[in-house]
C-alpha positions as CSV (number, residue, x, y, z in Angstrom):
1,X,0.0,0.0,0.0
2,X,1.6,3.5,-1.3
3,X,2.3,5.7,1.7
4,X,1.2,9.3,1.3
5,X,4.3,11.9,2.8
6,X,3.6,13.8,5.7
7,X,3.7,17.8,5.1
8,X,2.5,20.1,7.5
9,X,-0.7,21.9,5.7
10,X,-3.8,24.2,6.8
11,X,-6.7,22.5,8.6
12,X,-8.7,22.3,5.2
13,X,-5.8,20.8,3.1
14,X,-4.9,18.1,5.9
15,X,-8.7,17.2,6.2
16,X,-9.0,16.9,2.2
17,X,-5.7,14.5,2.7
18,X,-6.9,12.5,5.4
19,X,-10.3,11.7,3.4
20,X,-8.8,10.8,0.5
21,X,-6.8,8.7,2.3
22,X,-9.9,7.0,3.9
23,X,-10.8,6.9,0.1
24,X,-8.0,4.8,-0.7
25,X,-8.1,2.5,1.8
26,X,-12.3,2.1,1.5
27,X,-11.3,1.0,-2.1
28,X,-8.1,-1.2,-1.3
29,X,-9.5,-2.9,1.8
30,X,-13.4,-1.8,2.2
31,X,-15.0,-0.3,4.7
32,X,-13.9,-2.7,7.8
33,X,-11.1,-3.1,6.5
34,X,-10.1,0.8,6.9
35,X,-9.1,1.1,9.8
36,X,-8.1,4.1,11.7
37,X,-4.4,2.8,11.6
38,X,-4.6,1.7,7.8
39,X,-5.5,5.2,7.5
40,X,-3.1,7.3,9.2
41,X,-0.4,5.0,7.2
42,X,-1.6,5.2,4.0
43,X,-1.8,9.3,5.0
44,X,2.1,9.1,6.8
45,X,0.5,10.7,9.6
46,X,0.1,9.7,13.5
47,X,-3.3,7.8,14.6
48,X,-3.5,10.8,17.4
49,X,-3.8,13.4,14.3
50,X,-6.4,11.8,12.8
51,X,-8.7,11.6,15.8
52,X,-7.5,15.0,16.4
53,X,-9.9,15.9,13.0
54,X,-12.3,13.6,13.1
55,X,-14.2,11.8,16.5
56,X,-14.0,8.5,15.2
57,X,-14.0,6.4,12.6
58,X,-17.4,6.6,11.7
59,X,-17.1,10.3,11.7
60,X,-14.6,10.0,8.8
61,X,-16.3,7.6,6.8
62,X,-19.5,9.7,6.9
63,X,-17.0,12.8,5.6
64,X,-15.4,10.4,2.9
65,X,-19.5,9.0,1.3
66,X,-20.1,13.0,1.3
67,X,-17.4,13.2,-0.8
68,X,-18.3,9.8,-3.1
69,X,-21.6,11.3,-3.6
70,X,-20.4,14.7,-4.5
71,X,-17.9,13.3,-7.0
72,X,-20.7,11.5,-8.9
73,X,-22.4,14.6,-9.4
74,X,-20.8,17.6,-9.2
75,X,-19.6,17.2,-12.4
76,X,-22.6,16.9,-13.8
77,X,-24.1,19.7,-12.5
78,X,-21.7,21.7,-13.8
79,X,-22.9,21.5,-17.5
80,X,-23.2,24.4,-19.4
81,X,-25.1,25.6,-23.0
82,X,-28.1,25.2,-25.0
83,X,-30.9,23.4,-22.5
84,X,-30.1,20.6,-25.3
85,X,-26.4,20.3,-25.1
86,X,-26.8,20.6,-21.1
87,X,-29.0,17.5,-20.9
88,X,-27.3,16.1,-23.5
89,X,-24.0,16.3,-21.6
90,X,-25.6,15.5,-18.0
91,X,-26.7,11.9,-19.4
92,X,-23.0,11.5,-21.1
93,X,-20.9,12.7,-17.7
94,X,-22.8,9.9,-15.8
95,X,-21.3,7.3,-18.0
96,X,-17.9,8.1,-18.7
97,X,-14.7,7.9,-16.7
98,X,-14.0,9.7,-14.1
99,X,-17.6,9.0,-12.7
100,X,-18.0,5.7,-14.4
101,X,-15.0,3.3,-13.5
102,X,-14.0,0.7,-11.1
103,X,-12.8,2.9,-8.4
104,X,-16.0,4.5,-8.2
105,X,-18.0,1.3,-8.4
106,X,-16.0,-0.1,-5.4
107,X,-16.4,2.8,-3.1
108,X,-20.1,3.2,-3.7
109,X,-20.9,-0.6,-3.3
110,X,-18.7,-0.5,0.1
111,X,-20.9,2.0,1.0
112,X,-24.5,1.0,-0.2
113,X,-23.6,-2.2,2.0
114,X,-24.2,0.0,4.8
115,X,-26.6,2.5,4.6
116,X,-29.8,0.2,5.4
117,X,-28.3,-0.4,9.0
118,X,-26.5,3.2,9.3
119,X,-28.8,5.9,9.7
120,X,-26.1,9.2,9.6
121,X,-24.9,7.4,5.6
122,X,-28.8,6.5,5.0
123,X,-29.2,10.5,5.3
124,X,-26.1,11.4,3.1
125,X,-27.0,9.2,0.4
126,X,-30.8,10.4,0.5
127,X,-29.7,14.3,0.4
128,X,-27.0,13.0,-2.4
129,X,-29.9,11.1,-4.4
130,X,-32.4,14.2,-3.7
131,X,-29.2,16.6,-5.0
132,X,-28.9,14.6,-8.5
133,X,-32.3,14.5,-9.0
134,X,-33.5,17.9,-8.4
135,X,-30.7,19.0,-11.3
136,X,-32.1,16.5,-13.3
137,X,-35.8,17.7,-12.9
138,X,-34.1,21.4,-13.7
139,X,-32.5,20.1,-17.0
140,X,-35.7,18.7,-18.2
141,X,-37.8,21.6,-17.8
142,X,-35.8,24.0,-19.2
143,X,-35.0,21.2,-22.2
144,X,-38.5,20.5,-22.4
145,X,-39.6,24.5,-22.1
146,X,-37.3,25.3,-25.0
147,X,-39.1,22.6,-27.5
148,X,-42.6,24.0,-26.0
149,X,-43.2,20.3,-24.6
150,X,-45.2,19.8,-21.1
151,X,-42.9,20.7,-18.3
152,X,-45.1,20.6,-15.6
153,X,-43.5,19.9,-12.7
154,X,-44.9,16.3,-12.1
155,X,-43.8,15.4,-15.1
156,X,-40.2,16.3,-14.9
157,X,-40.0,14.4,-11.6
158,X,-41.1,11.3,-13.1
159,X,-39.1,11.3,-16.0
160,X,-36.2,12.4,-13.6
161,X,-37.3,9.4,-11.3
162,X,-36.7,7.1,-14.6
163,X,-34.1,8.4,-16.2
164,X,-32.1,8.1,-12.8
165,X,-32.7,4.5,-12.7
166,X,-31.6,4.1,-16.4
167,X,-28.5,5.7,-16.0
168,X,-28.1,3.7,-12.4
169,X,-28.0,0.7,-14.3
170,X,-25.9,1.4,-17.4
171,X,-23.7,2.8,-14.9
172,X,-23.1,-0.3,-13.2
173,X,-23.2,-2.1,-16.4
174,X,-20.2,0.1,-17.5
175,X,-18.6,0.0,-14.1
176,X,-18.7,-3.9,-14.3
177,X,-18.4,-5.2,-17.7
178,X,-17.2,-1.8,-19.6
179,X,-14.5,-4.5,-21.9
180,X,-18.0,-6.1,-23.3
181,X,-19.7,-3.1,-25.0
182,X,-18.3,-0.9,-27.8
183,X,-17.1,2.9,-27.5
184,X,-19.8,4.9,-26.5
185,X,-22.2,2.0,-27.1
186,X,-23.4,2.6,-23.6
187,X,-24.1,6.4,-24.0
188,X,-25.9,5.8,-26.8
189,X,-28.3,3.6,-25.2
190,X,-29.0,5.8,-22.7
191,X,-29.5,8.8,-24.9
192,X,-32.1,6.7,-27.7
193,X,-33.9,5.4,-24.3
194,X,-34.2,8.8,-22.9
195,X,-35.2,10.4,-26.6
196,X,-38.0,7.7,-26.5
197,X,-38.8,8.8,-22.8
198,X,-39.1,12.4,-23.7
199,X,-40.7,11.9,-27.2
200,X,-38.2,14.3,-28.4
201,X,-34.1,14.4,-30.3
202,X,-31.3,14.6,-27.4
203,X,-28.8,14.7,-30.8
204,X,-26.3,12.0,-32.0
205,X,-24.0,10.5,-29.2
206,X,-21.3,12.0,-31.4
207,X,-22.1,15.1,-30.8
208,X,-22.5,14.6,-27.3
209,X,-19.1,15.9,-25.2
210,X,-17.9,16.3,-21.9
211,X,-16.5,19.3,-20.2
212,X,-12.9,17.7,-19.6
């Protein structure tokens, strides 16, 4: 396990370390298996500092799934253009690398493991769900505004509802078995399902980019 060098660094900074340390060992080892030990080596820090930051373990593993979550959707949130190319690009971000690899598969399924039986990661996973879909609902109203479709709010919410759970699976489709489908074949799956969803043109997968 690669050991992380110790430098002295702002409160913020060393927090950010110490999480993605966590991070690293969650993926190497899983969630048991990340210790508060396996942690402070894989950071090159002292036990006594990390406790120093966080309260306990659980404490840092609630910080660390605040950050898996965010890093699944940040990105996508961040999309920017034409209504079109925005929801165009939301759907495509949640199916390509970074936010669709085996990294990010490992970390979420150590953590879905525990969120029926953890109420504090049963609460950051709901705000994280509530977070993704509420951009999706805003996506598809102003998509569906611009093409003078019915964007009543009920509506959006249901299509966001489905084409969360359609992206959920491709994404663990990719995330699993990305060597047995072709470049892109994935996205463009998702974007003819979600065209037939919406009754309306998303555009053709090649057109459809991500922000690097």
């Amino acid at each position: 396990m690669a050991r992380r060098t110790f430098h002295r660094a702002p409160e913020a900074e060393r927090r950010h370390d110490l999480i993605e340390a966590t991070l690293d060992c969650i993926a190497e080892y899983g969630l048991e298996g990340a210790t508060v030990r396996q942690i402070a080596i894989k950071a090159g820090v002292t036990a006594g500092l990390i406790r120093h930051y966080f309260q306990s373990k659980e404490h840092i593993l609630q910080e660390a799934y605040r950050v898996v979550i965010a890093r699944l959707t940040e990105k996508a949130e961040r999309v920017t253009g034409d209504p079109q190319t925005r929801l165009r690009d939301f759907i495509v971000i949640n199916l390509t690398e970074p936010v669709a690899n085996s990294r990010s598969l490992s970390l979420w399924a150590s953590f879905i493991s525990r969120v029926s039986v953890d109420p504090e990661l049963a609460a950051i996973h709901r705000e994280g769900y509530l977070s993704f879909r509420n951009a999706l609902e805003s996506l598809l109203a102003d998509f569906l505004t611009a093409r003078g479709a019915d964007a009543s709010p009920e509506r959006c919410r249901r299509l966001a509802i489905a084409i969360n759970g359609l992206l959920d699976g491709l994404w663990l489709e990719g995330c699993l078995a990305g060597e047995l489908f072709g470049e892109s074949e994935l996205v463009g799956i998702a974007l003819t399902s979600i065209e037939t969803l919406l009754g309306l043109p998303l555009g053709p997968v090649d057109a459809a980019r991500a922000d690097p």
